[in-house]
Phi, psi and omega in degrees: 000146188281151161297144163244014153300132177247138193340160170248148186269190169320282169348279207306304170318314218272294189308293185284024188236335176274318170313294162315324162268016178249328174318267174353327199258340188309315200287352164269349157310289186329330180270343173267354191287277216306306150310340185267140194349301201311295188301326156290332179320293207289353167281313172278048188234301166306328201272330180268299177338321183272334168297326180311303195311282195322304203279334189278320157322281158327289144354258169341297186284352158297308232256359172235159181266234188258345155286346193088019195264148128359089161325107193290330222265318193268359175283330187302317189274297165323350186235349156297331195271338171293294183326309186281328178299325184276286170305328136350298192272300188322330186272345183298281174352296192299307188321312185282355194217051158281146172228000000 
């Protein structure tokens, strides 16, 4: 079967060959955007920040209750634990450094 296209002219060639170098050149621009330093910083920058947010939430919704007050019962256990960690190195201390 024969082409029923009919030749294209210069003009026309000319016109889809500028069009293509303007395609061309936004994606390499777009790509050089997308590499450069600055620009992985602030995406990973966005990315530990919204991990922070998240992890901080969380955080937040163990340690308060449903009014938003400050659990006492884990400030109680946080400061036993202090405590025991403290008498703990202290009996070490005597033990290891009698003099």
């Amino acid at each position: 079967m024969a082409d029923t296209k009919e030749p294209r002219s210069t003009d026309e060639i000319e016109a889809d060959l500028a069009s293509s170098r303007d395609r061309l050149a936004r994606t390499v621009d777009e790509l050089a955007f997308r590499a450069s330093p600055a620009e992985i910083k602030r995406r990973q920058m966005a990315k530990v920040d919204a991990k922070k947010a998240e992890l901080l939430g969380q955080v937040d919704d163990k340690v308060r209750d449903e009014q938003g007050d400050i659990r006492l019962d884990l400030v109680a256990y946080a400061l036993g634990a202090v405590a025991g960690v403290s008498f703990v190195l202290g009996l070490a201390r005597r033990v290891f450094y009698r003099g």
